[in-house]
VOGU-3710 file (C-alpha; in Angstrom, 3 decimals, decimal comma):
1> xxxxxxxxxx> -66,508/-48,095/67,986  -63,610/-48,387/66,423  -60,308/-48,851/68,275  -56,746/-48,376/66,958  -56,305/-51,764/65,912  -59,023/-51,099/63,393  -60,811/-53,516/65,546  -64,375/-52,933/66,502  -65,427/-52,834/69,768  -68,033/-52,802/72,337
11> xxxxxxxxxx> -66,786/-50,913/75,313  -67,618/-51,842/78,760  -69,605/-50,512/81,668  -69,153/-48,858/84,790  -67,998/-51,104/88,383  -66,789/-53,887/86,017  -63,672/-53,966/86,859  -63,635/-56,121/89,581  -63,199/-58,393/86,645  -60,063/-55,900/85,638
21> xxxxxxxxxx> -58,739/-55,835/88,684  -54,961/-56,715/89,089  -55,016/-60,271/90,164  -58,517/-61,418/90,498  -59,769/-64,100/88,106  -63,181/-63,040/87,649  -65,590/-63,303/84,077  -65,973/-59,657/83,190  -69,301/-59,902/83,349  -69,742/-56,046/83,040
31> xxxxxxxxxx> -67,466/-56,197/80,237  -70,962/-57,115/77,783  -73,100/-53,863/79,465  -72,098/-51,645/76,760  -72,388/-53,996/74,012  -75,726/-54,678/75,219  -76,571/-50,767/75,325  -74,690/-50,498/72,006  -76,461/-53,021/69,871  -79,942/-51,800/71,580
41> xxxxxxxxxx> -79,279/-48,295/70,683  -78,186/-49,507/67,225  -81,307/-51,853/67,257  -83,737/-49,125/67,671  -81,835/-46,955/65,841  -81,714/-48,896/62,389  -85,644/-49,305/62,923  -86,240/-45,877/62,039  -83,495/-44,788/59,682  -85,104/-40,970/58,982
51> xxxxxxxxxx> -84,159/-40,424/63,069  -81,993/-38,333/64,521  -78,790/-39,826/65,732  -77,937/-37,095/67,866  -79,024/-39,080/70,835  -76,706/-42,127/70,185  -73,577/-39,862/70,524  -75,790/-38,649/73,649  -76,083/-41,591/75,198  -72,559/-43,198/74,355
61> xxxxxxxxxx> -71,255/-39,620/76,810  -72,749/-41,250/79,822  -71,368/-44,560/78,914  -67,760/-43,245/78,301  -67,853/-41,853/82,105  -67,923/-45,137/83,451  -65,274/-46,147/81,110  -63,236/-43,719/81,688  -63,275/-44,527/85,776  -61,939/-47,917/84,451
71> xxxxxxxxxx> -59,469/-46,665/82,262  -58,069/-44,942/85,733  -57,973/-47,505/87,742  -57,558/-50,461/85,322  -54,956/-49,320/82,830  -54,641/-52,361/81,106  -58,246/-51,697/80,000  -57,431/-48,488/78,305  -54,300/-50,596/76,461  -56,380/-53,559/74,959
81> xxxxxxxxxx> -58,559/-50,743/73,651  -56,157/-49,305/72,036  -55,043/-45,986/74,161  -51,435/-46,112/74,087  -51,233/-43,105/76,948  -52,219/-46,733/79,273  -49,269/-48,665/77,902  -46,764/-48,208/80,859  -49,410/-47,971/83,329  -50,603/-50,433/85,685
91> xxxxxxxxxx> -53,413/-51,110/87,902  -52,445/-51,064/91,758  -55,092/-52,974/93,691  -54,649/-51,434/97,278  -57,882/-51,077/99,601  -57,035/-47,346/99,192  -57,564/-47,821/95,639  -60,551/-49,538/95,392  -62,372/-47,560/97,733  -61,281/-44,422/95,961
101> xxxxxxxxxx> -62,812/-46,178/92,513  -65,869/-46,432/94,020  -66,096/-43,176/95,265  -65,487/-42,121/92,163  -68,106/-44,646/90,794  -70,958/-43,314/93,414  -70,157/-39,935/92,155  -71,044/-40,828/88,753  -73,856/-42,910/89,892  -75,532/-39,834/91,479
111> xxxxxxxxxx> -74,591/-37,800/87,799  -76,261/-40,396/85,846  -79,473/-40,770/88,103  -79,785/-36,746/87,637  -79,112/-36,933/83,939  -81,950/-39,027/83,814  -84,826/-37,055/85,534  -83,652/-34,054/83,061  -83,892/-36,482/79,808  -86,777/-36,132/77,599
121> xxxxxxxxxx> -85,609/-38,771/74,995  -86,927/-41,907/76,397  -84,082/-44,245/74,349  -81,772/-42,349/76,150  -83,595/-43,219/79,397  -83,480/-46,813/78,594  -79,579/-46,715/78,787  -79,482/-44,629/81,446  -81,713/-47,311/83,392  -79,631/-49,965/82,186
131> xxxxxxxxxx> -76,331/-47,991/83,566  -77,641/-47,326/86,682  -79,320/-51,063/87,502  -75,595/-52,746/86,783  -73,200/-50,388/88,439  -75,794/-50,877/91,738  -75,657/-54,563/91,486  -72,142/-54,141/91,490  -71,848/-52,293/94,579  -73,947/-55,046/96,155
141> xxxxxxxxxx> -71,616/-57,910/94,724  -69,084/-55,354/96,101  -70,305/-55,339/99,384  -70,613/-59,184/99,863  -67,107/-59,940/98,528  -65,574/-56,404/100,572  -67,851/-57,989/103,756  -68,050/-61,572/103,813  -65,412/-63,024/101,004  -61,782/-63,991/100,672
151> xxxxxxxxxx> -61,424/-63,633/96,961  -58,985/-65,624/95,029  -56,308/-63,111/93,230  -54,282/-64,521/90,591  -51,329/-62,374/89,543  -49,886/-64,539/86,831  -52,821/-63,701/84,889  -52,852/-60,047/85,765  -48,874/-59,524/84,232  -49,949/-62,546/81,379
161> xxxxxxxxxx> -53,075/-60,249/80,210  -51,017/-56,736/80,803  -48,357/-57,906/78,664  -49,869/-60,315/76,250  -51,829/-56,928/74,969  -48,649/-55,011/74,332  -46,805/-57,683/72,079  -49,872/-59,109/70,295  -48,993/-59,020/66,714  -51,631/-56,484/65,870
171> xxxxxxxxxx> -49,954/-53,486/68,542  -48,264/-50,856/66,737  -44,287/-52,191/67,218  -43,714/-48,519/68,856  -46,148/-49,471/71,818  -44,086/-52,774/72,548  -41,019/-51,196/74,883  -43,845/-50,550/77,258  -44,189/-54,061/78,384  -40,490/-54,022/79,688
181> xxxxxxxxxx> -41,952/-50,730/82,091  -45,005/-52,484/82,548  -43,474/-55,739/83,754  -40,615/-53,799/85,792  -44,096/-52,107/87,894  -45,614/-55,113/88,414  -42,413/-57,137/89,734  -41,267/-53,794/91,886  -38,716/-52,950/90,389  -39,966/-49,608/89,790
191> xxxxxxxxxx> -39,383/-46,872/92,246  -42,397/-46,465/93,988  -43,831/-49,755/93,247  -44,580/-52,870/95,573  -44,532/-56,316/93,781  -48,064/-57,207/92,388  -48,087/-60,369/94,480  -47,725/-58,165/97,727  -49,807/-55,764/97,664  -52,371/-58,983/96,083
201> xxxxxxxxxx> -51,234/-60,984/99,663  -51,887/-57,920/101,976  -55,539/-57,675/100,696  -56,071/-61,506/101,188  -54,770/-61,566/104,825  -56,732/-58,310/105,245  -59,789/-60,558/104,519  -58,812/-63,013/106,235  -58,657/-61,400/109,379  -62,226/-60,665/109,443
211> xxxxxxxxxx> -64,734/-62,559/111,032  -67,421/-65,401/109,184  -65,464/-64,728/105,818  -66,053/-67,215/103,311  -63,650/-68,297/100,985  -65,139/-69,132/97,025  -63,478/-71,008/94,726  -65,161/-72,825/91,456  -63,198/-75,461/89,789  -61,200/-73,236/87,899
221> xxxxxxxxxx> -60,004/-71,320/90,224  -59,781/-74,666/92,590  -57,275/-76,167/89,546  -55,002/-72,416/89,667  -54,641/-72,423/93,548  -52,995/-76,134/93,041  -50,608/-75,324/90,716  -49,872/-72,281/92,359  -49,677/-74,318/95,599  -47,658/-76,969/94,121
231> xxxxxxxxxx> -45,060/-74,784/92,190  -44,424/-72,840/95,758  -44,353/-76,522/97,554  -41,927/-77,506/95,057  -39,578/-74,266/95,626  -39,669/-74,490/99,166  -38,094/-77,966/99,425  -35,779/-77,559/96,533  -34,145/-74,305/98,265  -33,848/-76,571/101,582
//
């Protein structure tokens, strides 16, 4: 696929975006789903070049639901690929939020596992299986880190990564005013906005509160919380 960069792409998955969601520094490991569906579809596809392609575009339909559930809640998504209607849009990572994606997400869970006893074509089958077997081992990563985790959220990456896409050198100059509205929603300076690093602190102390929560943190993420630690440490004493 080919984005409006002129770049070409491999879009997602469905329930990725815990690895797009505001704040959290997670590998987007759904992020490779597609391309995986993508180059297997192509795969099979180039095999037999007297086939009819009519089931790639088929296939890529059920794909681009998921997508487009991440492009809703994850905004900055839809801007790195290229949809400037995303541009001044930001994700808001509320509990409201993220229970309302996967609603959203079960509902197209329960599409895709229909769509699939009605298909005949069995390589559309195969990506329907491989759909269905990631977004449900995302709701059970889900359920651990919604159950028994406090997750480490990281906003400086969140406004870094929302920006950074906006004023890359190869964005149209006309998309590049929206990082000023982008940046104003994240700091709350928009009406109707809470700062990134609040509503980000409400959903850690909402974990936090529970009981036999674990907290995770590899050596990356160990090496962020310093600094972070250290640069508020720092403040704290200079303003006293």
């Amino acid at each position: 696929m080919i984005n409006s960069r002129g770049v070409k792409t491999f879009k997602y998955l469905g329930a990725i975006k815990d690895s797009y969601m505001p704040g959290k520094t997670k590998i987007p490991y759904t992020l490779f789903l597609s391309s995986f569906v993508s180059i297997t579809s192509l795969a099979q596809s180039s095999s037999k070049p007297t086939d009819n392609k009519d089931w790639i575009a088929k296939s890529n339909s059920y794909t681009k639901i998921l997508i487009d559930i991440d492009e809703k809640y994850s905004p900055e998504f839809g801007s790195e690929e290229g949809v400037a209607f995303y541009d001044t849009l930001v994700g808001i990572p509320t509990l409201a939020n993220k229970k309302a994606e996967r609603k959203d997400k079960e509902n197209a869970l329960v599409q895709l596992n229909a769509a699939k006893q009605k298909e005949d074509n069995i390589k559309i089958k195969q990506d329907l299986d491989i759909l269905i077997k990631q977004i449900e081992l995302n709701f059970r990563q889900q359920d651990f880190e919604f159950n028994k985790e406090v997750s480490f959220f990281n906003p400086s990456n969140t406004v870094f990564d929302g920006i950074r896409v906006l004023l890359d050198d190869q964005t149209p100059s006309e998309r590049r005013n929206a990082a000023l509205i982008r940046l104003r929603k994240y700091a709350g300076l928009q009406n109707g906005f809470l700062p990134l690093t609040s509503v980000l602190k409400e959903r850690t102390n909402e974990q936090m509160k529970k009981p036999d929560m674990i907290s995770i943190l590899p050596n990356n993420k160990w090496r962020s919380f310093c600094r972070i630690t250290a640069a508020w440490w720092t403040a704290s004493k200079s303003s006293s």
